[in-house]
N, C-alpha and C positions, 0 to 999 in steps of 0.2 A: 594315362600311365606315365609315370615322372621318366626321363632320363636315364635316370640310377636304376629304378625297375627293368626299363628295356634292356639295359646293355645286362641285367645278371640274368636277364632270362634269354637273350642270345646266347651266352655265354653258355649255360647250363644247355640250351638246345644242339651248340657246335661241341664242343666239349665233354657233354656230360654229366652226369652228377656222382657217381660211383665214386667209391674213395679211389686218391689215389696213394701210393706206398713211395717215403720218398727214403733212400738207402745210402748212407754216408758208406762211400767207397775208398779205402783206406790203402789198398795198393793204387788205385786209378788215380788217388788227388784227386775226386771228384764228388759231386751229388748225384745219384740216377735218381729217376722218376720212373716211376714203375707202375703199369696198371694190377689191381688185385689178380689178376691171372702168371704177372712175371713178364708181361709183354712192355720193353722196352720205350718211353715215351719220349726221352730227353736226358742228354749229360751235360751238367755242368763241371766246369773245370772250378776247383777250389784250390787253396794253399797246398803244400805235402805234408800227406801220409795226414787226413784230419783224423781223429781219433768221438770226439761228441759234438752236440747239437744243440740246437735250442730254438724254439717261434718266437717272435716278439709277440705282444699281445695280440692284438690285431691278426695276427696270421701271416701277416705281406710279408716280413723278412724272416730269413732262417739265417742264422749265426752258428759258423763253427770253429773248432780248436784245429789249427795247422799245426800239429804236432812236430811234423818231420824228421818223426822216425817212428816203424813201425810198428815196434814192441817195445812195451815199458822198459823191459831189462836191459834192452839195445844203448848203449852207450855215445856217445856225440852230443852236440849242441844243439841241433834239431833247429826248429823253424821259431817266428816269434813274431807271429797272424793270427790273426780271428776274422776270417772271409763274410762276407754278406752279399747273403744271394736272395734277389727279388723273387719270387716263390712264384707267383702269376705270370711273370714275363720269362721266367727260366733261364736266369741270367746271373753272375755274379758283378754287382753294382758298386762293392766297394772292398774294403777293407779296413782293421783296426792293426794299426804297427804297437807292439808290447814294447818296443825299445831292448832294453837292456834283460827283460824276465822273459827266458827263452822255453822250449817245449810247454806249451801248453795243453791242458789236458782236459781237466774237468769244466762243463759249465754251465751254469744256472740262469735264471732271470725273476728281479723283485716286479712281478707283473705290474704291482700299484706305482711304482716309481719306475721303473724304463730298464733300471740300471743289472747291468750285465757281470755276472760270478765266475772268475776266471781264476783254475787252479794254475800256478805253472812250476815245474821241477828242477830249470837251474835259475835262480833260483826256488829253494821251497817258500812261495807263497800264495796267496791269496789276493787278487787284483779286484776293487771295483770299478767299471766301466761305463761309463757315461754314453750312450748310445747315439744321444743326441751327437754331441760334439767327438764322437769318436776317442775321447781322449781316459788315460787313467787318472782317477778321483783320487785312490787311494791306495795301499798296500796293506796288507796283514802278514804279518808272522804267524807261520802254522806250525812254527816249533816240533817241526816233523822232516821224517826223510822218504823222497818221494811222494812228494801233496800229488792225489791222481783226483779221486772223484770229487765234485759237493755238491751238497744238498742245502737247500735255504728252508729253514725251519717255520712255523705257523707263522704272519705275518711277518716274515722277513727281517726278524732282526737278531737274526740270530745265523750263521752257518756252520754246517759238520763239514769238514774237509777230513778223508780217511789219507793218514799218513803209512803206505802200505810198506814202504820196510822200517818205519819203526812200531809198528803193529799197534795201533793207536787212532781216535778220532779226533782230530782240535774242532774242539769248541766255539765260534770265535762271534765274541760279540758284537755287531757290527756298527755299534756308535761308539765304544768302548775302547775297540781293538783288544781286549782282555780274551786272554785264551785258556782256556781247561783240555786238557789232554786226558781223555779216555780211554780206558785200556778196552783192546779187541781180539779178536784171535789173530791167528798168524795173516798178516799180509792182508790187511781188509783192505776192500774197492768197493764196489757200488752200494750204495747208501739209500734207504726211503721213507720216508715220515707218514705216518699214521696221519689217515684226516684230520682228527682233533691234537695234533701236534703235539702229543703227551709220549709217543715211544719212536725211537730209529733206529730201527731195523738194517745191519752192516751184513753184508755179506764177505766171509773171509775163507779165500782163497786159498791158501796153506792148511787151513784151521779144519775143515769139512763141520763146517760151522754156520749159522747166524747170530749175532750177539743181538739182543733186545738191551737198550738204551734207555731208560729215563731222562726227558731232553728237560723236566724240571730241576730234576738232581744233578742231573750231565754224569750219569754213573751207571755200571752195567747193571742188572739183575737179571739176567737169565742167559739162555742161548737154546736153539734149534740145532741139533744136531742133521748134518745133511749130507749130498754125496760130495767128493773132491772136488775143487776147483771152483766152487761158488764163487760167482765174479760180478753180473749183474740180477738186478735184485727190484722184482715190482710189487704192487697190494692190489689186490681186484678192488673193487668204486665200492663193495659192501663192506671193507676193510677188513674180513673175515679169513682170508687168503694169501701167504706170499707166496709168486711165483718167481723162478729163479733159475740161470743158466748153472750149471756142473759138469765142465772142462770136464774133466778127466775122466768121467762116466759116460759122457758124448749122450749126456739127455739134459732134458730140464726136467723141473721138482715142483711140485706142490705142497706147500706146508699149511697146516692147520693152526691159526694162532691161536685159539682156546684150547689145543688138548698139547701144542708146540711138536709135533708130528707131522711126519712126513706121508701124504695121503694120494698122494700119486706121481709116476714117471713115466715121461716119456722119452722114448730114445730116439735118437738121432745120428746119423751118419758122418760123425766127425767131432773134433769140442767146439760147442756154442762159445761165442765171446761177445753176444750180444741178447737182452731181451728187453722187448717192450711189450705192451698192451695195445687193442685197439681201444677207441675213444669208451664204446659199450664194453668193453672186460669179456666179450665172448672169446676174442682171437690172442696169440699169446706169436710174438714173431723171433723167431732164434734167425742168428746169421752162423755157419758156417765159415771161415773165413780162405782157411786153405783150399779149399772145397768149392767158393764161387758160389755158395748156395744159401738163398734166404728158406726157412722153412715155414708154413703158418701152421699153426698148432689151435684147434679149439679146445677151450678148455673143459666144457660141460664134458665131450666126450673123451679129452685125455685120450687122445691121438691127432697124428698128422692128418689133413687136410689138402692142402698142397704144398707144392716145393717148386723153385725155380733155382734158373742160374740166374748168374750174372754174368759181364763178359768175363773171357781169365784172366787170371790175374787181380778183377777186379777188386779181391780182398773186400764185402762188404761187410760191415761193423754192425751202427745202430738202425734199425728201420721204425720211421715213423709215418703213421696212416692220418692223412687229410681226408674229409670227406667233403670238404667245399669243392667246388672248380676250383684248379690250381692253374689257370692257362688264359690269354686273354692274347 
């Protein structure tokens, strides 16, 4: 048995193998690591007030946006960090300094290249980030107000950044720098591309909306009508399904992309401001944010499953499920 073998099958024998949920804490400034039950494993302290996330390839580092401030509409200069926290050792290892492009928000990763997709809001642009050397490569103009989410389109050379009060997606081409501004409903945020990278799905907040995007044409043709406050926005792994938080109705949504219908809700005790998927599309995870409360949602049966807290205050946002050992 090699080396490398033993130490993953120690690890799996003191550890575990179960997923574990890791919850970007956005009053705590911090990472929790959470067993599937809610039970508490590890806090990491990150930048303030992080707002999203991201794995490098590989899995070992998690990247996130130090906003430093809590709500979009929240006014100040906020922070001008992107944290790196080693995922296995449960630690934060470094950091990236923005310099001068403050509040950052949104953030992506070109898997086949390294390089790291950073929205930020004063000013509105688009950074990319060299992960290796920690350093910014480049800037884009999102010719927009308030750059919050992006999305990195099929092979990477292409990004949607939703410019959510000028109610628009920039296009932006990423060897180009050439930008197309696509019209969307009111106040769009979270963004997700179709596996064969031909539509992008915005969810818009104001709008009780989804716009469907042609990412050939870079031009609307349709929408899903949905309930208020659509904010994030996922596609189940058969790409047959979006599912989606709605603020203001204090549930999430199921929409049907063949018939563009809405085909199931589940409610929730408070407004979601966060959804992700598990890795298999069974589990659907809302955060609560005032509330301290992550929810897990299965989707086959379109209800909750469990619920947990978090500490108070702890404000959790996005949660994302590991299923390796995260711990060494």
């Amino acid at each position: 048995m090699s080396k490398l073998t033993l130490l993953l099958f120690s690890s799996a024998l003191l550890f575990g193998q179960g997923p574990t949920l890791l919850v970007l804490q956005k009053g705590h400034s911090s990472l929790g690591f959470y067993t599937p039950t809610g039970q508490q494993l590890a806090v990491v302290p990150v930048g303030p007030h992080p707002h999203e996330m991201v794995l490098s390839a590989d899995g070992r580092l998690l990247y996130c946006t130090d906003n430093g401030t809590m709500l979009l509409e929240q006014p100040g200069e906020g922070n001008n960090t992107v944290s790196i926290v080693d995922v296995a050792a449960r630690k934060k290892v470094g950091e990236i300094s923005l310099g001068n492009y403050r509040r950052p928000h949104g953030i992506d990763l070109d898997r086949a290249t390294g390089k790291l997709y950073v929205t930020t809001e004063l000013p509105d642009q688009l950074l990319a980030i060299d992960t290796a050397t920690r350093k910014i490569l480049r800037t884009y103009d999102t010719k927009g107000k308030t750059s919050h989410i992006v999305k990195l389109g099929k092979g990477g050379k292409v990004a949607y950044v939703s410019n959510s009060s000028s109610s628009n997606i920039a296009a932006i081409d990423l060897v180009t720098g050439a930008t197309t501004l696509i019209p969307t409903g009111v106040h769009p945020e979270g963004s997700v591309v179709s596996s064969d990278g031909t539509r992008l799905y915005t969810a818009n907040r104001e709008g009780a909306s989804i716009t469907i995007i042609d990412t050939q044409k870079n031009a609307p043709i349709g929408e899903i009508k949905s309930g208020k406050g659509t904010n994030r926005i996922t596609i189940t792994p058969d790409g047959s399904q979006l599912v989606y938080s709605a603020m203001q109705e204090h549930r999430v949504e199921i929409a049907d992309l063949a018939s563009r219908r809405v085909i199931g809700q589940i409610a929730l005790e408070g407004e979601p401001v966060s959804l992700n998927l598990s890795p298999d599309g069974k589990l659907a995870y809302a955060s609560v944010q005032d509330k301290d409360t992550v929810y897990v949602i299965s989707l086959s049966d379109r209800k909750i499953v469990r619920r947990f807290q978090t500490l108070p205050g702890a404000g959790p946002d996005p949660v994302m499920e590991m299923s390796a050992p995260t711990r060494r």
